[in-house]
C-alpha positions as CSV (number, residue, x, y, z in Angstrom):
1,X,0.4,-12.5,14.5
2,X,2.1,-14.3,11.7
3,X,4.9,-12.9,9.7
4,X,3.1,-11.0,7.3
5,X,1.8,-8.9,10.1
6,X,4.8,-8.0,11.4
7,X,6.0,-6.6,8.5
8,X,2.5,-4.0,9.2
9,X,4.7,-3.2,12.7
10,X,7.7,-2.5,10.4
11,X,5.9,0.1,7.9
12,X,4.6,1.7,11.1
13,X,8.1,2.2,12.6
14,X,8.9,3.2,9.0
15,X,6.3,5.8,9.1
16,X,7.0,7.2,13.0
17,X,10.7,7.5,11.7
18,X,9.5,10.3,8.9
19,X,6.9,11.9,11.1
20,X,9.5,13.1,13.2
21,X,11.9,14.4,10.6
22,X,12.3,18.4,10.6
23,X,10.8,17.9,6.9
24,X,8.0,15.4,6.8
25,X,6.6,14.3,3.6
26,X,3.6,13.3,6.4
27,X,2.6,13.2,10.1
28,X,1.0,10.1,11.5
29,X,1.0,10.6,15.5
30,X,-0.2,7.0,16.1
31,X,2.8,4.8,13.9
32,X,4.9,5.0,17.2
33,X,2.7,3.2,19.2
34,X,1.1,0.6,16.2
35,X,5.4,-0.1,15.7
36,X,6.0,-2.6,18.9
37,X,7.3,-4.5,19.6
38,X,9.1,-5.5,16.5
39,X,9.1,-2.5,14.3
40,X,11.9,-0.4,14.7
41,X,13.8,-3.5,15.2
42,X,12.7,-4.8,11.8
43,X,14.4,-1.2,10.4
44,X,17.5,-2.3,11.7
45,X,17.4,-5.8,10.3
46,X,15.9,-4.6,7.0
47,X,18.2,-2.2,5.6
48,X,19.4,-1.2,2.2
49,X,17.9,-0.9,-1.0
50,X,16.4,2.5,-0.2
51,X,13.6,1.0,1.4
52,X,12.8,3.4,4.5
53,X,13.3,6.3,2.0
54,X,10.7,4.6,-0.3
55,X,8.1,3.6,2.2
56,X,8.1,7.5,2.9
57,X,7.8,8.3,-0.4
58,X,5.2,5.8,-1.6
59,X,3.1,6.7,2.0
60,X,2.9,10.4,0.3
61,X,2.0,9.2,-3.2
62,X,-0.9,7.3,-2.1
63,X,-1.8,10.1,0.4
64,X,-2.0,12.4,-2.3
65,X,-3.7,10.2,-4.4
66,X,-6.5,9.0,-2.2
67,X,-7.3,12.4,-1.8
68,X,-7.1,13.7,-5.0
69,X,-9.4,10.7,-6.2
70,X,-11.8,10.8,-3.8
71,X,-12.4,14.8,-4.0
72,X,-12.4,14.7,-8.2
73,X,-14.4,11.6,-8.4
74,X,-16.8,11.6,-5.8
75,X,-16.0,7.9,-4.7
76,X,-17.0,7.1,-1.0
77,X,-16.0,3.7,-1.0
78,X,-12.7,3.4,0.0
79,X,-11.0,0.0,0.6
80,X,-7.4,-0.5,2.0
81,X,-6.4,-3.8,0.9
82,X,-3.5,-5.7,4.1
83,X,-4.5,-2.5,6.0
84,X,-2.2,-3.6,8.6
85,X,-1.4,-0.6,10.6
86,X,-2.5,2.3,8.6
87,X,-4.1,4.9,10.2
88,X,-5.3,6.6,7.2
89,X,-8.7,6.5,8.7
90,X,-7.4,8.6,11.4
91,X,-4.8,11.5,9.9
92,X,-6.6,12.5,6.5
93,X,-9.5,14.7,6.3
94,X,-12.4,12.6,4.4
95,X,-15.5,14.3,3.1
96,X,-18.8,13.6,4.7
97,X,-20.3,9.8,3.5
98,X,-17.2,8.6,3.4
99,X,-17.1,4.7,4.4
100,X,-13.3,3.4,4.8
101,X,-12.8,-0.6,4.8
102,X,-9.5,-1.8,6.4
103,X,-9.3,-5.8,5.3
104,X,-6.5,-7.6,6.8
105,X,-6.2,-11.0,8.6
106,X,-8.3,-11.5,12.1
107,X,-5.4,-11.2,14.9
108,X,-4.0,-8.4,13.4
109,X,-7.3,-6.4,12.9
110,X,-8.0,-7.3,16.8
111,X,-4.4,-6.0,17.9
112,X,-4.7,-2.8,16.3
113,X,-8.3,-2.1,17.6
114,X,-7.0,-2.8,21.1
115,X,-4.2,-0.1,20.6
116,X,-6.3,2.4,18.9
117,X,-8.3,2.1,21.8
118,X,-5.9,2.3,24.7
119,X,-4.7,5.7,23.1
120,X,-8.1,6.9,22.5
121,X,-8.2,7.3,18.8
122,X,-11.2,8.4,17.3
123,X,-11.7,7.8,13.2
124,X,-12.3,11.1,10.9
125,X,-14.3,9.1,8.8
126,X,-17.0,5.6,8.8
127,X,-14.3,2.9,9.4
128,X,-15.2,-0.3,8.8
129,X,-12.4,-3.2,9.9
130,X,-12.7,-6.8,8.1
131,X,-11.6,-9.4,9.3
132,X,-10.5,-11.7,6.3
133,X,-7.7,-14.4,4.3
134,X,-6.9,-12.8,1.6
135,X,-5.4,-16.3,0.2
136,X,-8.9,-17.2,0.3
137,X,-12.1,-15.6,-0.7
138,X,-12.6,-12.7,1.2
139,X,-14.6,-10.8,-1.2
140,X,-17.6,-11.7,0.8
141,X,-16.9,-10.8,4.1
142,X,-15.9,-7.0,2.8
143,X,-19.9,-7.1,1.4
144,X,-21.0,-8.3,4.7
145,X,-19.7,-5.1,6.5
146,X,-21.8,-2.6,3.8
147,X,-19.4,-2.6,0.2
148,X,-21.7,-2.1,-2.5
149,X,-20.0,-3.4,-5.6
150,X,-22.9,-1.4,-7.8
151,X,-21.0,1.9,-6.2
152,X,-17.6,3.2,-7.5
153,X,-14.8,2.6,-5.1
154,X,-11.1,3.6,-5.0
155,X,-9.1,0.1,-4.1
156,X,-5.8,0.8,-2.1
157,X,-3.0,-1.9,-2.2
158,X,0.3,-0.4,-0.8
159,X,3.6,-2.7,-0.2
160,X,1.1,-5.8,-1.2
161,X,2.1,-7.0,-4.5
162,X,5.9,-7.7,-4.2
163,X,4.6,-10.5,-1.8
164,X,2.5,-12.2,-4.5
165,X,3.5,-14.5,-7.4
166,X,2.6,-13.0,-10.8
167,X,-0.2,-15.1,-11.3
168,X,-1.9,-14.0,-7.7
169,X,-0.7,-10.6,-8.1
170,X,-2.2,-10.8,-11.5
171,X,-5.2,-12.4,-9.9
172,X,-5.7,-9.5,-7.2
173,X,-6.0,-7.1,-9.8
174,X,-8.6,-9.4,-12.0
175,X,-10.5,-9.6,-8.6
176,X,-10.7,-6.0,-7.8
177,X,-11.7,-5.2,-11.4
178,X,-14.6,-7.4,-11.1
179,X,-16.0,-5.9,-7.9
180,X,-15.6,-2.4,-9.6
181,X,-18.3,-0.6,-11.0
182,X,-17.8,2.1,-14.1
183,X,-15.3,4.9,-12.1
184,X,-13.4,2.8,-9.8
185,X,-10.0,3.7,-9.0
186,X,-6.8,1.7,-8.2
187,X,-3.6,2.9,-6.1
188,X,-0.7,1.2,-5.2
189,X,3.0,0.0,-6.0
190,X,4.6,-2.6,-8.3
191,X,7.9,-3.4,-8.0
192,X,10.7,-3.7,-11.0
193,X,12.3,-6.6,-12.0
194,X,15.4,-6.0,-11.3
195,X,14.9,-5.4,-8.3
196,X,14.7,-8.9,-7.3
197,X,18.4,-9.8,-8.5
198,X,20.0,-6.4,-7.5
199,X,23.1,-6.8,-5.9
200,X,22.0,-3.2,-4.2
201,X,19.4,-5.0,-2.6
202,X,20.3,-8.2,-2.0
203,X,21.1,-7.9,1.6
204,X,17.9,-6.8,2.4
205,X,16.1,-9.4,-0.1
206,X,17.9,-12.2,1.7
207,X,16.5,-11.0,5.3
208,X,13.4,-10.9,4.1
209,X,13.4,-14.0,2.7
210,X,15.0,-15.8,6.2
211,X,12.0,-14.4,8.1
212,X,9.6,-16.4,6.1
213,X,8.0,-12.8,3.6
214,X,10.1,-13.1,0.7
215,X,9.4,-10.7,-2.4
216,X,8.6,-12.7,-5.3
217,X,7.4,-10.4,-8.0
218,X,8.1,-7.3,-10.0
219,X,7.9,-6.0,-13.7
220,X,9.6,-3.9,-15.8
221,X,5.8,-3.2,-18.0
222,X,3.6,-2.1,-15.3
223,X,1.3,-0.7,-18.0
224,X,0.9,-3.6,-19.8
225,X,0.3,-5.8,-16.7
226,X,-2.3,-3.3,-15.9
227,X,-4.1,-4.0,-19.0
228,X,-4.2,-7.8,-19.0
229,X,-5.8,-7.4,-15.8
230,X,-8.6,-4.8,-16.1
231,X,-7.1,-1.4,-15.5
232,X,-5.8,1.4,-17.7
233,X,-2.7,3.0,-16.3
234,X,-4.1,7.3,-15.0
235,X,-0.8,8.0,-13.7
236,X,2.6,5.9,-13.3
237,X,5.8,7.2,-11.3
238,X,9.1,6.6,-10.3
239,X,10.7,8.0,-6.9
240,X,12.3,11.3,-6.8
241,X,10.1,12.1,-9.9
242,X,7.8,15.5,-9.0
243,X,5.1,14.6,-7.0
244,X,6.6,11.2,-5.7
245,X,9.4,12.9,-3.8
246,X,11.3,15.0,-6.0
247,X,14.2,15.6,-3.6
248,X,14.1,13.1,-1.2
249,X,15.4,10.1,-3.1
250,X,19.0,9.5,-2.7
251,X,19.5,7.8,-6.2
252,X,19.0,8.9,-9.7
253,X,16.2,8.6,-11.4
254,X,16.9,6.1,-14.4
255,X,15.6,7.0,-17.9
256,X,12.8,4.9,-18.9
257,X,14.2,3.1,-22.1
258,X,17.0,2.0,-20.0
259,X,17.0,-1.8,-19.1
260,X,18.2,-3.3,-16.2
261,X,17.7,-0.3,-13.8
262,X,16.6,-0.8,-10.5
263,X,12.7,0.4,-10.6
264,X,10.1,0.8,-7.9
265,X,6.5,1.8,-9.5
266,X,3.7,4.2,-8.0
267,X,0.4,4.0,-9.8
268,X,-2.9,5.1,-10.1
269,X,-5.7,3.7,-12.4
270,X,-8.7,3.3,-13.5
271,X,-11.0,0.2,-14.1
272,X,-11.5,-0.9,-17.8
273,X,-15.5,-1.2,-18.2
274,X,-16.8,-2.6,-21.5
């Protein structure tokens, strides 16, 4: 698997670490196994900048808010965008007709299939893996496994954007929006600007970057970048705000108006239709 992926084994660790906390904001009983053979070294390269707290935190937000979206809208399209190794398919509790797509690059789909199936894990819901490039056009191998663009669908992207440039993060969005019929939903995480020069993460910026999966973008008007791109902003959070884990972050919250602060966003929306 390239480098990309392994950063999928790294989230995983990320995950196994918080499932077996006294006080989990979540349980995921399969991360510990989907983590090998590089992910819990990856936490040890990639520290700092509160990452492993936000990972956590960010898991619960879009937990929360795949649920909550799916039961209020009555959306049973669900598509995880770099799946990687989520097991969201397998720990939630979907309703009936649900179909779950998990696009993310060929090798990686393959390697996660084989471990699901050595430990015998059985979906809660219609998964559906596809294999796809998402530098290319993958739109139409996510049809060819059963995605209806004529039915509303809830689009997850989590830890995906701060990989992209503006323009292809900007793109993604523009993409989605124009596979989305009236009632879609979006969820994921932007990442502040000033993140990117922070001397409080610059240590774990520059490992990143020396293992070939830099993070490139981030901006301090997530609702306006929303809105260039075909999505109105539902709901926008910071960590350790209430419900995106309110006494779990280590650092202060920053008021809004103030520039310069270090900001990591959580966001759901909702496609702009005309």
């Amino acid at each position: 698997m390239d480098a990309v992926s392994y950063t999928a084994q790294w989230m995983a660790a990320a995950r196994a670490q918080e499932s077996e906390r006294e006080d989990p904001l979540f349980v995921d009983p399969l991360a510990r196994d989907l983590a090998a053979p590089t992910g819990f070294e990856l936490i040890e390269r990639y520290v700092g900048g509160g990452v492993l707290p936000f990972i956590s935190i960010r898991t619960r937000f879009l937990d929360d808010a795949i649920q909550e979206i799916v039961a209020g809208s009555g959306i049973q399209q669900v598509v995880l965008i770099a799946a990687g190794m989520d097991t969201r398919a397998f720990r939630l509790d979907w309703p009936d007709g649900t179909e779950l797509y998990e696009v993310d690059h060929g090798p990686l789909i393959t390697e996660k299939r084989r471990r699901l199936d050595a430990l015998g894990a059985e979906p809660r819901t219609d998964r559906r893996e596809v294999s796809a490039d998402l530098t290319q056009e993958w739109l139409p191998s996510l049809e060819a496994a059963g995605f209806d663009r004529n039915r509303p669908t809830l689009w997850v992207a989590e830890g995906l954007t701060f990989f992209l440039t503006e323009e292809q993060a900007g793109g993604l969005l523009q993409l989605l929006a124009s596979a989305s019929a009236p009632g879609s939903h979006l969820a994921f995480d932007l990442l502040g600007r000033a993140m990117l020069r922070s001397p409080f993460s610059k240590r774990f910026l520059d490992h990143l970057a020396a293992d070939g999966t830099p993070w490139v973008f981030g901006t301090d008007e997530p609702e306006e970048f929303l809105t260039a791109n075909g999505w109105k902003t539902t709901d926008l959070r910071e960590p350790g705000q209430p419900g995106a884990g309110e006494g779990r972050w280590p650092y202060e919250v920053q008021p809004r108006g103030r520039r310069g602060a270090n900001r990591l966003w959580l966001i759901r929306a909702e496609v702009v239709t005309d």
